[in-house]
C-alpha positions in Angstrom: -106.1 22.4 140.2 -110.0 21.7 140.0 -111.7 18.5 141.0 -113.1 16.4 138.8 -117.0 15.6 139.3 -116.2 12.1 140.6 -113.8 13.3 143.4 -116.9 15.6 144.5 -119.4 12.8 144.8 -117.3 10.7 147.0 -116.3 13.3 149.4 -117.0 12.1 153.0 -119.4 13.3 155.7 -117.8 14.5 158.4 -120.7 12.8 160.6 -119.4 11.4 164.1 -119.1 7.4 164.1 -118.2 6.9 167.0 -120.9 6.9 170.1 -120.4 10.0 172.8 -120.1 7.1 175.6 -120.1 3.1 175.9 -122.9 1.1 175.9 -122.2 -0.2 179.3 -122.2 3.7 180.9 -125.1 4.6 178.7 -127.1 1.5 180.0 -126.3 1.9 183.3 -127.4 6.0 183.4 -131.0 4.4 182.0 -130.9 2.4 185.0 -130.5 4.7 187.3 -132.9 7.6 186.1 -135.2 5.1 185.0 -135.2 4.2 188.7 -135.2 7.8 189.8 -138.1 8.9 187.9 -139.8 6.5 188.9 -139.6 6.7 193.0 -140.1 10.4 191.9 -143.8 9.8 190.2 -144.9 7.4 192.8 -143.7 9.9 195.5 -145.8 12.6 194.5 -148.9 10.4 193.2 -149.4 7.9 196.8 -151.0 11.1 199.0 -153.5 11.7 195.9 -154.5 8.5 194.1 -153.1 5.9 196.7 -150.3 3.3 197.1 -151.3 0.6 194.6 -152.1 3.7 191.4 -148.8 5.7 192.9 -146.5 2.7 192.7 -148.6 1.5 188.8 -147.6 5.5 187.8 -144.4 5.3 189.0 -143.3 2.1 186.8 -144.9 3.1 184.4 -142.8 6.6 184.1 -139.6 4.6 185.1 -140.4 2.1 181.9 -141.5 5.3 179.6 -137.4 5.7 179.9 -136.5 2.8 178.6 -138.8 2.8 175.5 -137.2 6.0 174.9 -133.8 4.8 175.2 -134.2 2.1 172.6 -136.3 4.0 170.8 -133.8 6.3 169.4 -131.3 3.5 169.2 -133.5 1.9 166.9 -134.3 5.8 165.2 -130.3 5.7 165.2 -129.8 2.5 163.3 -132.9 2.8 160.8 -130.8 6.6 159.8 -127.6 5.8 159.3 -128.1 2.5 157.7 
């Protein structure tokens, strides 16, 4: 039996719409290697530029994660609208 052209078009993707883990988990991951990349930059920056631009590094790096993070949840939402 062959498809009409209107049964064609309205074939669904068979895209995931579900997300891979919960928000809660995902958030508190961020946390965590936010927080670990972070004590990791201004662990290897204090012996060369000091405490104050080793700690400044170090956040910096740690918040670097997070822009990510909602970065590609906005990138995420702007696609699949």
């Amino acid at each position: 039996m062959a498809k009409t052209k209107k049964e064609s078009t309205t074939k669904k993707s068979n895209l995931p719409t579900e997300p891979w883990i919960p928000m809660r988990r995902g958030l508190i991951i961020i946390t965590l290697t936010s927080i670990g990349m972070a004590v990791l930059t201004a662990w290897e920056v204090v012996p060369v530029k000091g405490w104050m631009q080793g700690i400044l590094w170090g956040l910096l790096f740690g918040a670097l994660i997070w822009v990510i993070f909602f970065g590609m949840i906005f990138f995420n939402r702007f696609i699949r609208r």
